[in-house]
N, CA, C and O atoms as CSV, one atom per row, in Angstrom:
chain,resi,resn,atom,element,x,y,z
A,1,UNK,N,N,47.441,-51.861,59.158
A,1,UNK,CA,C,48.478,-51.895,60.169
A,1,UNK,C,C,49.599,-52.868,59.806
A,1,UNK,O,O,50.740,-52.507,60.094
A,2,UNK,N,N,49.407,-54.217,59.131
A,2,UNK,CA,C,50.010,-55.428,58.977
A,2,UNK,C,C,51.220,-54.558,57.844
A,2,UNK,O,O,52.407,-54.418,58.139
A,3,UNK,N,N,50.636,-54.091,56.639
A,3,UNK,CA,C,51.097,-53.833,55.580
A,3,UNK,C,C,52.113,-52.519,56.349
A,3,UNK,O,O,53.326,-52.669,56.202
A,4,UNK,N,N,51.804,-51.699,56.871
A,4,UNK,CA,C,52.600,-50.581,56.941
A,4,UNK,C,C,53.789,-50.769,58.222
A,4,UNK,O,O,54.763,-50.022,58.327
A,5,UNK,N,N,53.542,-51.724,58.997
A,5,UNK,CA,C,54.797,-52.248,59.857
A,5,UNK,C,C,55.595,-53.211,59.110
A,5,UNK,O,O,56.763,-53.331,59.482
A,6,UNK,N,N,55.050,-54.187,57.760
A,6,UNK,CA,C,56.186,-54.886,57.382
A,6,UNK,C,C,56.745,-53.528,56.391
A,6,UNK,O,O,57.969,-53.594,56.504
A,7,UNK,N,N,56.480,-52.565,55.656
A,7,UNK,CA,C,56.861,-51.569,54.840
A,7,UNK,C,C,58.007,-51.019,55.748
A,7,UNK,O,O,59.032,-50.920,55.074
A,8,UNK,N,N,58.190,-50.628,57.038
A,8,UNK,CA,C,58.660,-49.905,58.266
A,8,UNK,C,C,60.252,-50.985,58.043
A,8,UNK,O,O,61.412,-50.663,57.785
A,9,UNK,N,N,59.408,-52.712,58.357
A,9,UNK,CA,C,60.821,-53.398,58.441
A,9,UNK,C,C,61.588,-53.807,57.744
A,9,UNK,O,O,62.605,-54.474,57.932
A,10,UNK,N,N,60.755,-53.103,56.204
A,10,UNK,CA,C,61.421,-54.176,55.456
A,10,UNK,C,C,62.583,-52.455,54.644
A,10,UNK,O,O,63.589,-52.437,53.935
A,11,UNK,N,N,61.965,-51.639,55.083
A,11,UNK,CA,C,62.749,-50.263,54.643
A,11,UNK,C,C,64.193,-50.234,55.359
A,11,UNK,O,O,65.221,-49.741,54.895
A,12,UNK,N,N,64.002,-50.972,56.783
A,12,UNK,CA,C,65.015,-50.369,57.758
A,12,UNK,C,C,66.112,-51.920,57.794
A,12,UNK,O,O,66.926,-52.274,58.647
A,13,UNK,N,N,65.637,-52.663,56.316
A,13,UNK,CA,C,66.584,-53.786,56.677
A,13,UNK,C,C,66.167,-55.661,56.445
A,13,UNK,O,O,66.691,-56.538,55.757
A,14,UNK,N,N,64.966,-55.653,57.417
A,14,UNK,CA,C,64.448,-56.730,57.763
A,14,UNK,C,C,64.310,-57.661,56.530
A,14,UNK,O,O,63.878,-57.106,55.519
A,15,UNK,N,N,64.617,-59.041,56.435
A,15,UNK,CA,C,63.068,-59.777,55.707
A,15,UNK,C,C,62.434,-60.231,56.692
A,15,UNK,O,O,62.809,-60.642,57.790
A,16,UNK,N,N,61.243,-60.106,56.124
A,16,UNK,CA,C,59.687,-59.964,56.714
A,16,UNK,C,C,58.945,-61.249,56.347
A,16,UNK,O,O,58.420,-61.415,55.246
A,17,UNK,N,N,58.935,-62.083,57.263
A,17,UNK,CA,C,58.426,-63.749,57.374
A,17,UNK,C,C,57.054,-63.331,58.152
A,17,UNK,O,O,57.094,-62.836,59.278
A,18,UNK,N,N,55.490,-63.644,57.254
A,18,UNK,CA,C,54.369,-63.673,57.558
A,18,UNK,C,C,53.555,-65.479,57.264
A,18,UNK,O,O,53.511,-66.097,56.200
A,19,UNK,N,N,53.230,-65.734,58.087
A,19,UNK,CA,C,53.038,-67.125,58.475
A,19,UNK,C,C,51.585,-66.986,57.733
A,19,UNK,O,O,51.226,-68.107,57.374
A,20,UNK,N,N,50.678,-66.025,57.403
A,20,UNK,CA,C,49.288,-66.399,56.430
A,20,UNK,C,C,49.855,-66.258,55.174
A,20,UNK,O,O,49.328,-67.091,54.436
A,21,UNK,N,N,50.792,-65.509,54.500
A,21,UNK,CA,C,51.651,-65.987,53.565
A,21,UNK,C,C,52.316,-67.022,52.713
A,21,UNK,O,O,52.585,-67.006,51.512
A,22,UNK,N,N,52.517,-67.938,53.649
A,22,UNK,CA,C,53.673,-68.878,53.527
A,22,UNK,C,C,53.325,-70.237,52.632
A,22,UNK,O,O,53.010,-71.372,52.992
A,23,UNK,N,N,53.498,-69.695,51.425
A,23,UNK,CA,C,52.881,-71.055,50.761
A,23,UNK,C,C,52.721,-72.505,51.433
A,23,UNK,O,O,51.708,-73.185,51.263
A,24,UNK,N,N,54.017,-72.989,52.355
A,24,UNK,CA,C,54.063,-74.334,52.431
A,24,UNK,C,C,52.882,-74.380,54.128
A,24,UNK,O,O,52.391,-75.323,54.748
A,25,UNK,N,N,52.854,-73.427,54.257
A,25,UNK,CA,C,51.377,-73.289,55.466
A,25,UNK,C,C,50.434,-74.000,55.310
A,25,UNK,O,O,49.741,-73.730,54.329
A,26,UNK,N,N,50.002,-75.193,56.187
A,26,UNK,CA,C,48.812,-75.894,55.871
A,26,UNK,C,C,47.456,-75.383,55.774
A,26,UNK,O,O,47.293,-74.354,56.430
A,27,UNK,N,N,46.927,-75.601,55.448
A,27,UNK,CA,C,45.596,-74.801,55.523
A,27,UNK,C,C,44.806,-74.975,56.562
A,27,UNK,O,O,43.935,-74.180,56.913
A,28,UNK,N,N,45.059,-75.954,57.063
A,28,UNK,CA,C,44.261,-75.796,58.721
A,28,UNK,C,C,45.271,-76.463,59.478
A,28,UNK,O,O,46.020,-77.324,59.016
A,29,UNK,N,N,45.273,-75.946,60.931
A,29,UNK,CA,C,45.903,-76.409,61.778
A,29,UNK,C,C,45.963,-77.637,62.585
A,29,UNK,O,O,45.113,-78.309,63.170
A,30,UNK,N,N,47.429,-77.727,62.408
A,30,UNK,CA,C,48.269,-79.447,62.687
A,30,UNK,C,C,49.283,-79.583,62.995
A,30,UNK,O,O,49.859,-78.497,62.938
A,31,UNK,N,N,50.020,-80.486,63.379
A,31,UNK,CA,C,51.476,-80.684,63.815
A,31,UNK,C,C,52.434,-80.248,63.154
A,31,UNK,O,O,53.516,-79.946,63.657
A,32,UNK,N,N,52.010,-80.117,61.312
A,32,UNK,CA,C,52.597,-79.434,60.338
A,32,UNK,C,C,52.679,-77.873,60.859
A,32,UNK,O,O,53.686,-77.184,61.022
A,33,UNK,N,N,52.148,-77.744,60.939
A,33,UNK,CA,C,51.695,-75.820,61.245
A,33,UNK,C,C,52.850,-75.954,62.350
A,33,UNK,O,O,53.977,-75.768,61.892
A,34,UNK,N,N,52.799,-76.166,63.358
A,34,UNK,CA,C,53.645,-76.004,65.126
A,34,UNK,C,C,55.413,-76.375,64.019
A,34,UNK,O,O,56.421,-75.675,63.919
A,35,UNK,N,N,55.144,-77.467,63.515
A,35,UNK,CA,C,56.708,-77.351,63.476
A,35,UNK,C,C,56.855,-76.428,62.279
A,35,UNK,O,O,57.998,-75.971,62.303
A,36,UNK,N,N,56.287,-76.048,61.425
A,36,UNK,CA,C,56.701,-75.424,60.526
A,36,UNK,C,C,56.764,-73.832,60.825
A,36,UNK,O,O,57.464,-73.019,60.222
A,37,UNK,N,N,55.913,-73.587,61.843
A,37,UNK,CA,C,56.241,-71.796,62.376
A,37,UNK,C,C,57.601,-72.170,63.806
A,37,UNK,O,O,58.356,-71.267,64.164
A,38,UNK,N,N,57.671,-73.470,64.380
A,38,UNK,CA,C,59.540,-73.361,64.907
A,38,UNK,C,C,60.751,-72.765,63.963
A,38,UNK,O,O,61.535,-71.816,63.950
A,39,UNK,N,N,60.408,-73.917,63.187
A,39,UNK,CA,C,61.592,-73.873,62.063
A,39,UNK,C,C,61.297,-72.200,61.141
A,39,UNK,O,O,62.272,-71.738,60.549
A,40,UNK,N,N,60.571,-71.773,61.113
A,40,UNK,CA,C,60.372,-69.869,60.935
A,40,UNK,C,C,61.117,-69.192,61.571
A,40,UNK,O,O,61.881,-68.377,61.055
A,41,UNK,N,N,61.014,-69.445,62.994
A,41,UNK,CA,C,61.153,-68.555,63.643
A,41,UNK,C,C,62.780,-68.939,64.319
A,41,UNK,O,O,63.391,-68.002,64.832
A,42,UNK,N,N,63.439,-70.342,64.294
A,42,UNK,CA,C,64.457,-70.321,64.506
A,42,UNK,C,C,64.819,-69.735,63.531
A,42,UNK,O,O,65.100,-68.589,63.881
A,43,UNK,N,N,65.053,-69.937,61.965
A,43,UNK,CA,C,65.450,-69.168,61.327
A,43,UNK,C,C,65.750,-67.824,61.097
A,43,UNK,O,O,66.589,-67.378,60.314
A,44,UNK,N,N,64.872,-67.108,61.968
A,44,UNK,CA,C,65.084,-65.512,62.039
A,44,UNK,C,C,66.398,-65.543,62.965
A,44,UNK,O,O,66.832,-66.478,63.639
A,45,UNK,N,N,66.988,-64.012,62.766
A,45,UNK,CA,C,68.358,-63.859,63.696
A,45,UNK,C,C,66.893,-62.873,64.537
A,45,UNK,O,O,66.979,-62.918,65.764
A,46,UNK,N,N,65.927,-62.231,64.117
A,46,UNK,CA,C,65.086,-61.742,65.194
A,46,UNK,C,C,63.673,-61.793,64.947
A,46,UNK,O,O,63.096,-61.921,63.867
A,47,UNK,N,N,63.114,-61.653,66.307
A,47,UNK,CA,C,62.007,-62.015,66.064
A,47,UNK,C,C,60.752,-60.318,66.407
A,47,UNK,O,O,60.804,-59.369,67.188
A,48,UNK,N,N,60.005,-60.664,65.553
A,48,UNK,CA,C,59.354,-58.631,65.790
A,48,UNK,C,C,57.999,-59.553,65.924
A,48,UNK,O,O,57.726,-60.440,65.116
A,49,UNK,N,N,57.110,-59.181,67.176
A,49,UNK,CA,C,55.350,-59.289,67.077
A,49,UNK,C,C,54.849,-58.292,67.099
A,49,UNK,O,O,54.867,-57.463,68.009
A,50,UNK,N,N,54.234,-58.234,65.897
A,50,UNK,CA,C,53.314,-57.196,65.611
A,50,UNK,C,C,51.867,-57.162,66.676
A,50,UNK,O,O,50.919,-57.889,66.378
A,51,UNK,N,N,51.804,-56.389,67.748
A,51,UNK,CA,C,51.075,-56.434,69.300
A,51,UNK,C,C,49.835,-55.416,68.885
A,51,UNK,O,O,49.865,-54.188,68.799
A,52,UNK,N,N,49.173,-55.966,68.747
A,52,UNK,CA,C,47.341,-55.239,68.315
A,52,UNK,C,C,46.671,-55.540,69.884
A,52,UNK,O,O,47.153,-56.112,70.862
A,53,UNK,N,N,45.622,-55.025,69.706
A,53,UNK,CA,C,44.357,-55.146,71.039
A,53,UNK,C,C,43.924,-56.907,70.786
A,53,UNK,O,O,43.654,-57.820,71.567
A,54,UNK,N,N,44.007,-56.822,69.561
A,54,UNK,CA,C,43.428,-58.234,69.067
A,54,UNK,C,C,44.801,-59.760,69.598
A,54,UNK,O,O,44.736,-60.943,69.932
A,55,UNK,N,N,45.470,-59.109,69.456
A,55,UNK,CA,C,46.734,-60.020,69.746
A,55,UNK,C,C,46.475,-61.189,70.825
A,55,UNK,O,O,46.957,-62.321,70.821
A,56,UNK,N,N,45.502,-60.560,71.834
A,56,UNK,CA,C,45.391,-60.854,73.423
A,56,UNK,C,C,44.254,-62.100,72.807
A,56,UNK,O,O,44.032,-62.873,73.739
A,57,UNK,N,N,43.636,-62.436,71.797
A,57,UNK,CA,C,42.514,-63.614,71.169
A,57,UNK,C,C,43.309,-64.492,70.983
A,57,UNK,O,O,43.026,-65.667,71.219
A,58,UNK,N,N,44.335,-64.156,70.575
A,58,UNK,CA,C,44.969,-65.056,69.765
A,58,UNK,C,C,45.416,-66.267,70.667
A,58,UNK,O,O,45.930,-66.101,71.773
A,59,UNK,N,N,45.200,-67.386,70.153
A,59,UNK,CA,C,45.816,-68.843,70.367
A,59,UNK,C,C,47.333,-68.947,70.469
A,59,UNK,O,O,48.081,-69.067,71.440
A,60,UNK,N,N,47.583,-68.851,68.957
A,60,UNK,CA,C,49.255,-69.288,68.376
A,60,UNK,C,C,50.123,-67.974,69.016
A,60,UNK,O,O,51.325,-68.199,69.157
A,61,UNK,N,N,49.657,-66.664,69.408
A,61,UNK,CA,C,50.385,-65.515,70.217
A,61,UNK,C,C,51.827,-65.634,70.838
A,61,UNK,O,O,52.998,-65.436,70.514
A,62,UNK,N,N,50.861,-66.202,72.237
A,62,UNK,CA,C,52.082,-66.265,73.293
A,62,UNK,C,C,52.801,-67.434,73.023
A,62,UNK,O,O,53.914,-67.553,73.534
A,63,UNK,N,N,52.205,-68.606,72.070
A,63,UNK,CA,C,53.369,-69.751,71.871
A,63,UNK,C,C,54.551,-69.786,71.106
A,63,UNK,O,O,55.590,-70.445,71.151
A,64,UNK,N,N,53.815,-68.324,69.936
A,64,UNK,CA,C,55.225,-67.974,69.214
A,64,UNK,C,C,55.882,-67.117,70.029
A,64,UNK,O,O,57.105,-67.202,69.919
A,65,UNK,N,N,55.564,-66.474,70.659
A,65,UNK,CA,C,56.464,-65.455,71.596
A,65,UNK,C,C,57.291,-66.685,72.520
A,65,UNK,O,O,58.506,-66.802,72.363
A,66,UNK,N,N,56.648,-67.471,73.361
A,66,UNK,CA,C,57.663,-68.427,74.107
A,66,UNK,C,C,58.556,-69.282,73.066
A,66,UNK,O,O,59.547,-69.859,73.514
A,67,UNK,N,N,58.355,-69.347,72.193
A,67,UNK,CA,C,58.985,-70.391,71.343
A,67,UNK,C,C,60.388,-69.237,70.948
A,67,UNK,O,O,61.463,-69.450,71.509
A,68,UNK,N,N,60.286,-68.321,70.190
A,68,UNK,CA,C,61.166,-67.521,70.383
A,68,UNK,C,C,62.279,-66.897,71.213
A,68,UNK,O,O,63.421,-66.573,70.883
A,69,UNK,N,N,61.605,-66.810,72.448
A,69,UNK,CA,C,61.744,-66.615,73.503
A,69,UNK,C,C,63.313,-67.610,74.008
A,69,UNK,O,O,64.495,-67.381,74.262
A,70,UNK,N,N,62.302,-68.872,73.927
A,70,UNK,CA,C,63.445,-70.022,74.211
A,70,UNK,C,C,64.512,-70.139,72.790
A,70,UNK,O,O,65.433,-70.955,72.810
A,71,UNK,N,N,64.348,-69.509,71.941
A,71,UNK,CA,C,65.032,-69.695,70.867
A,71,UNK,C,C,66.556,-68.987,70.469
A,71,UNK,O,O,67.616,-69.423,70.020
A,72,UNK,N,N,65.944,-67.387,70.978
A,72,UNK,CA,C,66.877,-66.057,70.836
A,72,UNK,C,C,66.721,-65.635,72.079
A,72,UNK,O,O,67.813,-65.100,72.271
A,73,UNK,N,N,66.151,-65.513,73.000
A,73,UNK,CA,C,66.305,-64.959,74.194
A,73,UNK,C,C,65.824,-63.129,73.748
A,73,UNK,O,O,65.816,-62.484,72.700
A,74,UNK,N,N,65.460,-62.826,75.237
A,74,UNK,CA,C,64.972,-61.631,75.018
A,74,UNK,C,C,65.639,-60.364,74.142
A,74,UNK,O,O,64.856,-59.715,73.449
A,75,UNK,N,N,66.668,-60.092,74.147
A,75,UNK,CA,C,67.464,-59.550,73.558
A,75,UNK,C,C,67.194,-59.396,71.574
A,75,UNK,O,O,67.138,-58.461,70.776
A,76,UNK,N,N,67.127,-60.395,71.524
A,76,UNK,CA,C,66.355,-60.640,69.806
A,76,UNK,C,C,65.099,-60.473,69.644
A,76,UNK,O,O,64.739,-60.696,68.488
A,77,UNK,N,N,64.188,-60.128,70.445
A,77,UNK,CA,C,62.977,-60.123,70.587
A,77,UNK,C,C,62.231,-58.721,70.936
A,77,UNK,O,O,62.279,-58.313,72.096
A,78,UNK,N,N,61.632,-58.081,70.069
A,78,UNK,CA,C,60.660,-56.777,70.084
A,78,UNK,C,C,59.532,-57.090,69.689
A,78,UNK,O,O,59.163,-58.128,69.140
A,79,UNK,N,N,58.865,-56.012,70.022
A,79,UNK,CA,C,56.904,-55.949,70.025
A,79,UNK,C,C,56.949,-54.788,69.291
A,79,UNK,O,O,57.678,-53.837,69.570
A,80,UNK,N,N,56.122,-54.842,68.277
A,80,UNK,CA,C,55.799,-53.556,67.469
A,80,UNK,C,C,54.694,-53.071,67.829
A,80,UNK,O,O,53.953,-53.425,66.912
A,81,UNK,N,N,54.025,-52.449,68.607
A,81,UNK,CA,C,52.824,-51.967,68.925
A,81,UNK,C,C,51.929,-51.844,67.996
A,81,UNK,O,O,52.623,-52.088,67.009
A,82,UNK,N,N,50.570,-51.579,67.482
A,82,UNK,CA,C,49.841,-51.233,66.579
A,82,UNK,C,C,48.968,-50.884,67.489
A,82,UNK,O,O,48.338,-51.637,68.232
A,83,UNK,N,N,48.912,-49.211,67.406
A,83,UNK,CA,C,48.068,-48.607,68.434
A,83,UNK,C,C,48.300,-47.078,67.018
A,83,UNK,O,O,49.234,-46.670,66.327
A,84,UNK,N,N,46.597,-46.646,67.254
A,84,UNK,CA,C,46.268,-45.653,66.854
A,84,UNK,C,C,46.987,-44.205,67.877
A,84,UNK,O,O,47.002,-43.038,67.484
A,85,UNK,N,N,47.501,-44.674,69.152
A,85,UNK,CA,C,47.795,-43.439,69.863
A,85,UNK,C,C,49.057,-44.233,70.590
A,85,UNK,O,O,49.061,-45.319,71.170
A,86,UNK,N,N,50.347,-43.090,70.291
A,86,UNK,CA,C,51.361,-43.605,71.353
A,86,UNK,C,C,51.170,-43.839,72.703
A,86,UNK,O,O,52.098,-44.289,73.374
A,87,UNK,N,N,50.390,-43.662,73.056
A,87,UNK,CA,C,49.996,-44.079,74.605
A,87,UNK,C,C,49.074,-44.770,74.600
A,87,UNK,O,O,48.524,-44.644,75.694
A,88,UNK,N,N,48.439,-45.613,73.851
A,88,UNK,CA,C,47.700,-46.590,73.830
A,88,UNK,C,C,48.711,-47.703,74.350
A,88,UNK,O,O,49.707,-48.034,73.705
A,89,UNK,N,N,48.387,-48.204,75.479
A,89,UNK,CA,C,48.372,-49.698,75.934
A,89,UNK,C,C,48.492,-50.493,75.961
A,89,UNK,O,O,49.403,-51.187,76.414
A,90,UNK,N,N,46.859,-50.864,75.072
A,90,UNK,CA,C,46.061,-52.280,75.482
A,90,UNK,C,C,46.722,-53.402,74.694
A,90,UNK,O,O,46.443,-54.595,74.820
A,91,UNK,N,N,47.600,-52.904,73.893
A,91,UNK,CA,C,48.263,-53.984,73.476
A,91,UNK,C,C,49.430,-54.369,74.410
A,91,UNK,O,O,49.912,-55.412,73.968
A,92,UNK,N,N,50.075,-53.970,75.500
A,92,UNK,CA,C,50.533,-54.703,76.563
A,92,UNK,C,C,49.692,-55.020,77.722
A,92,UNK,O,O,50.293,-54.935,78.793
A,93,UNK,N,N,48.474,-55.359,77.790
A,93,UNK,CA,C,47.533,-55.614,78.591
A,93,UNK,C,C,48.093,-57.739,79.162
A,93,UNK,O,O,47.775,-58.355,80.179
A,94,UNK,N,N,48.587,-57.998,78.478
A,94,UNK,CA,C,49.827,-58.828,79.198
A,94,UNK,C,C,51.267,-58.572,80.290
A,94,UNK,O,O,52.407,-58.311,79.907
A,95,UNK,N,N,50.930,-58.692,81.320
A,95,UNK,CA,C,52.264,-58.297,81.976
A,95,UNK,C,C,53.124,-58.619,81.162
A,95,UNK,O,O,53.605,-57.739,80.447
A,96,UNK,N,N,53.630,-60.195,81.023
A,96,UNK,CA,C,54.951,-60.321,80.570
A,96,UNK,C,C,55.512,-59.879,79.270
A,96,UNK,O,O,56.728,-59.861,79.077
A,97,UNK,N,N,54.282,-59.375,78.002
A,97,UNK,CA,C,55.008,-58.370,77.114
A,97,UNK,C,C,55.721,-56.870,77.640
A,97,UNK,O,O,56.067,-56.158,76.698
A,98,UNK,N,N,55.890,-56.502,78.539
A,98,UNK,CA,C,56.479,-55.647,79.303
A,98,UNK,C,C,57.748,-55.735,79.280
A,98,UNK,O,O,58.399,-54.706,79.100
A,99,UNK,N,N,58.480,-57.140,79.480
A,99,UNK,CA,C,59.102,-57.379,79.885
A,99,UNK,C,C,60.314,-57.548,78.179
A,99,UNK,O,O,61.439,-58.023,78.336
A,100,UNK,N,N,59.972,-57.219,77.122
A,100,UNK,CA,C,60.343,-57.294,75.755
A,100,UNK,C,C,60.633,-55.777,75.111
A,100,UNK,O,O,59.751,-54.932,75.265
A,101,UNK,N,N,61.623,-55.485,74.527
A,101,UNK,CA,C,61.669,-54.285,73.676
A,101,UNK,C,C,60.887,-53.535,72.816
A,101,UNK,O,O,60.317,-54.453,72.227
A,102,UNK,N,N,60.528,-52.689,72.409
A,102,UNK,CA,C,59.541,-52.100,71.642
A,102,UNK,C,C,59.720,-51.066,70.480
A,102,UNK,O,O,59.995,-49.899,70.757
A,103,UNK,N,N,59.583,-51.439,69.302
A,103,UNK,CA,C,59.602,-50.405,68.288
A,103,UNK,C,C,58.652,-49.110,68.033
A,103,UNK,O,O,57.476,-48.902,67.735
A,104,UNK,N,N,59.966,-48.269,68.349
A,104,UNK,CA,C,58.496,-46.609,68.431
A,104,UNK,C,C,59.554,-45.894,67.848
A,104,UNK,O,O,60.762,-46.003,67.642
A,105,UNK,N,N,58.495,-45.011,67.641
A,105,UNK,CA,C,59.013,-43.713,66.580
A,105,UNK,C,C,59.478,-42.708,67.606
A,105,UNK,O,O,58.613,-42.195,68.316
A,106,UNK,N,N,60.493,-42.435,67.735
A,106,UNK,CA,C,60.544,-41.155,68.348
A,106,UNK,C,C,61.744,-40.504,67.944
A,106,UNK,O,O,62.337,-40.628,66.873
A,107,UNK,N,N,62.226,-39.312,69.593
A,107,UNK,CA,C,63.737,-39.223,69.236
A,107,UNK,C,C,64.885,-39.759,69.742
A,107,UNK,O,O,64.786,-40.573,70.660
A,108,UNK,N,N,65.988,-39.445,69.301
A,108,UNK,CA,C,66.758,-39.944,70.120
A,108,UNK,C,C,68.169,-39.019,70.326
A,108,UNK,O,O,68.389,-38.014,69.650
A,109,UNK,N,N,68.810,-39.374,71.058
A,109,UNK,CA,C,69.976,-38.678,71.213
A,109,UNK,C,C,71.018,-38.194,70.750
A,109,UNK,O,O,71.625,-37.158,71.026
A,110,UNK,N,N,71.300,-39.412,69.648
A,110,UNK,CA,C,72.254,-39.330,68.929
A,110,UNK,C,C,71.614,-39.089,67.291
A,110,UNK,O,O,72.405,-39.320,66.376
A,111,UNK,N,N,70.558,-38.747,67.020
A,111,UNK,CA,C,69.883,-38.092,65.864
A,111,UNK,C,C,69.258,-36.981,65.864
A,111,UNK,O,O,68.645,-36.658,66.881
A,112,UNK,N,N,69.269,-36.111,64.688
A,112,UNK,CA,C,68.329,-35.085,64.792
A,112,UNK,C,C,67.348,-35.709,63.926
A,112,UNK,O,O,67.513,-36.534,63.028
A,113,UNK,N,N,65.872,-34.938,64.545
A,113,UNK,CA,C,65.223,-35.418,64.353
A,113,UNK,C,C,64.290,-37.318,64.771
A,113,UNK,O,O,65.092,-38.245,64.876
A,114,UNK,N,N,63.135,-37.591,64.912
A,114,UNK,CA,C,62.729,-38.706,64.812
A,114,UNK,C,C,63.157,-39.927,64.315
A,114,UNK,O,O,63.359,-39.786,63.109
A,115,UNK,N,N,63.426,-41.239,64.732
A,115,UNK,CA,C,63.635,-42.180,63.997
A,115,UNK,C,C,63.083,-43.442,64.462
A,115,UNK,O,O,62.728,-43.475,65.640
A,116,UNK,N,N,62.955,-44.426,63.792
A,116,UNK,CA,C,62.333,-46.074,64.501
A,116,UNK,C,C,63.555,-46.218,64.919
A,116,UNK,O,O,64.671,-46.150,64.405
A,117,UNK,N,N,63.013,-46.486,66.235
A,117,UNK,CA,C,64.286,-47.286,66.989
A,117,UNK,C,C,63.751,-48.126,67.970
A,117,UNK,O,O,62.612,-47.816,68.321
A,118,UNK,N,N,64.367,-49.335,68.642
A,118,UNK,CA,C,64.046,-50.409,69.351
A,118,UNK,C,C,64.488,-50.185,70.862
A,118,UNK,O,O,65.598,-50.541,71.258
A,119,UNK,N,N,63.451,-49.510,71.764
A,119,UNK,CA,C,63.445,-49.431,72.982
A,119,UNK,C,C,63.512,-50.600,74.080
A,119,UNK,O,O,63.094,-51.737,73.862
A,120,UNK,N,N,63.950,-50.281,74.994
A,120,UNK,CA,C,64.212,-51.117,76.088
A,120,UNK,C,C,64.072,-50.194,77.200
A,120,UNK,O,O,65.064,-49.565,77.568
A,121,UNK,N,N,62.929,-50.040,77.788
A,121,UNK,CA,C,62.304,-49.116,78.763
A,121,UNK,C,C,62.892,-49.344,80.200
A,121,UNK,O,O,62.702,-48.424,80.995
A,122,UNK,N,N,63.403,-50.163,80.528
A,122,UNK,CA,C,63.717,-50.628,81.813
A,122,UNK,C,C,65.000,-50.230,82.423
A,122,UNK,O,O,65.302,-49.967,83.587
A,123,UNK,N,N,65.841,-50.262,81.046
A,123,UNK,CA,C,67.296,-49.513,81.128
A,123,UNK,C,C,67.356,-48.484,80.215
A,123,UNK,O,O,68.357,-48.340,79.514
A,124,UNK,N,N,66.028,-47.463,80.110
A,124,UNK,CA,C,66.041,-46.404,79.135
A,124,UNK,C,C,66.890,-46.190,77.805
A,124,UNK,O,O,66.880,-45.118,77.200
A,125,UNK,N,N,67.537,-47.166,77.450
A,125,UNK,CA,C,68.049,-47.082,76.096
A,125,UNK,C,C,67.587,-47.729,75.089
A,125,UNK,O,O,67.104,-48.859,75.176
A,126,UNK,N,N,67.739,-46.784,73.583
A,126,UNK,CA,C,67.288,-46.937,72.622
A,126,UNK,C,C,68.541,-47.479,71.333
A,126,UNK,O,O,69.737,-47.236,71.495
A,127,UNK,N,N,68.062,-48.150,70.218
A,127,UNK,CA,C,68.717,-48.636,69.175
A,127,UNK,C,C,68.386,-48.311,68.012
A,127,UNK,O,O,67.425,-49.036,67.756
A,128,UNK,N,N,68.616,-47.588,67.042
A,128,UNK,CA,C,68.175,-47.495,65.715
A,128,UNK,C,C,67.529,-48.807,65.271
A,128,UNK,O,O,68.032,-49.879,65.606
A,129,UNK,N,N,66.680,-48.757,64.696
A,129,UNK,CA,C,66.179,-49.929,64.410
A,129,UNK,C,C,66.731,-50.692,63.363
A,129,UNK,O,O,66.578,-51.912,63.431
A,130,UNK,N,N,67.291,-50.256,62.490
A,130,UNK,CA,C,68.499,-50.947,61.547
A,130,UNK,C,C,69.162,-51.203,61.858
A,130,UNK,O,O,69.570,-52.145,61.178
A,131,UNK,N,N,70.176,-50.866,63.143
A,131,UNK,CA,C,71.108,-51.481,63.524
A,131,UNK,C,C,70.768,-52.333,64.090
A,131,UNK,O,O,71.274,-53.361,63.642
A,132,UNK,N,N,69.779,-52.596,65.355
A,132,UNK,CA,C,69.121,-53.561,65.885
A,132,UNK,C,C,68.461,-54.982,65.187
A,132,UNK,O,O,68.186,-56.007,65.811
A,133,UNK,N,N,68.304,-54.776,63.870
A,133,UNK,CA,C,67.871,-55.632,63.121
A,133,UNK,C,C,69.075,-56.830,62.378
A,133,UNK,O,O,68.837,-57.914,61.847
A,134,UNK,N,N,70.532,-56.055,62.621
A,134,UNK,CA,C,71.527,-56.370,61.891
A,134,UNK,C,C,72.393,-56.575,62.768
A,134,UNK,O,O,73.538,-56.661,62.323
A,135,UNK,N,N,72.235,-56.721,64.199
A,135,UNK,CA,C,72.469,-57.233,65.138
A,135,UNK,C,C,73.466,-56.412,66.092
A,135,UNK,O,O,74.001,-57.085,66.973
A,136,UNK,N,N,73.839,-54.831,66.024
A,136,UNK,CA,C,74.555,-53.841,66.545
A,136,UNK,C,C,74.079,-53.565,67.694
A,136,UNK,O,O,74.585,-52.672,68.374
């Protein structure tokens, strides 16, 4: 799943910042780690969480999502789902990821055919996901 959503972002544009990656990553967690995934993630112009069933275990999750959050504001901020079925869920089994944009495959209006694009369900409009990444 990891490998084929950074393949997705890194096709449509993105660089793709993975924090088990990151050489200067401490090897266990410390004050090093907290400031060194800020300074990550301010650095992005956006921020994408890759949202699994598993996501909801996670510790460091919602702190990178708030940290972001307070960083770029919602607007810079999407959830990539990783769900075996477009109507799978459980990866917003958090209210307030609801409340964030979402990368899905579908169609859209102004394309023929399917494309990734960055939804915003609330005001039913969609963004190519390249443009969205490049800040259009």
């Amino acid at each position: 799943m990891v490998a084929g959503a950074i393949r997705i972002l890194e096709d449509h544009g993105a660089k793709v910042y993975v924090d088990e990656i990151d050489p200067e990553m401490p090897p266990y967690t410390s004050d090093k780690t907290a400031e060194l995934l800020k300074t990550r993630i301010r650095e992005t112009s956006r921020f994408v969480l890759l949202a699994s069933k598993n996501s909801k275990e996670s510790k460091w999750v919602p702190w990178e999502l708030g940290i972001a959050d307070g960083e770029k504001g919602m607007s810079k901020i999407a959830l990539f789902p990783a769900s075996d079925s477009r109507y799978e869920k459980a990866w917003a089994s958090w209210e307030y990821l609801g409340l964030y944009r979402r990368i899905v495959w579908g169609g859209h209006q102004s394309y023929n055919g399917n494309i990734w694009m960055v939804l915003e369900e609330k005001k039913n409009t969609a963004t190519e996901l390249s443009k969205w990444l490049k800040g259009y």
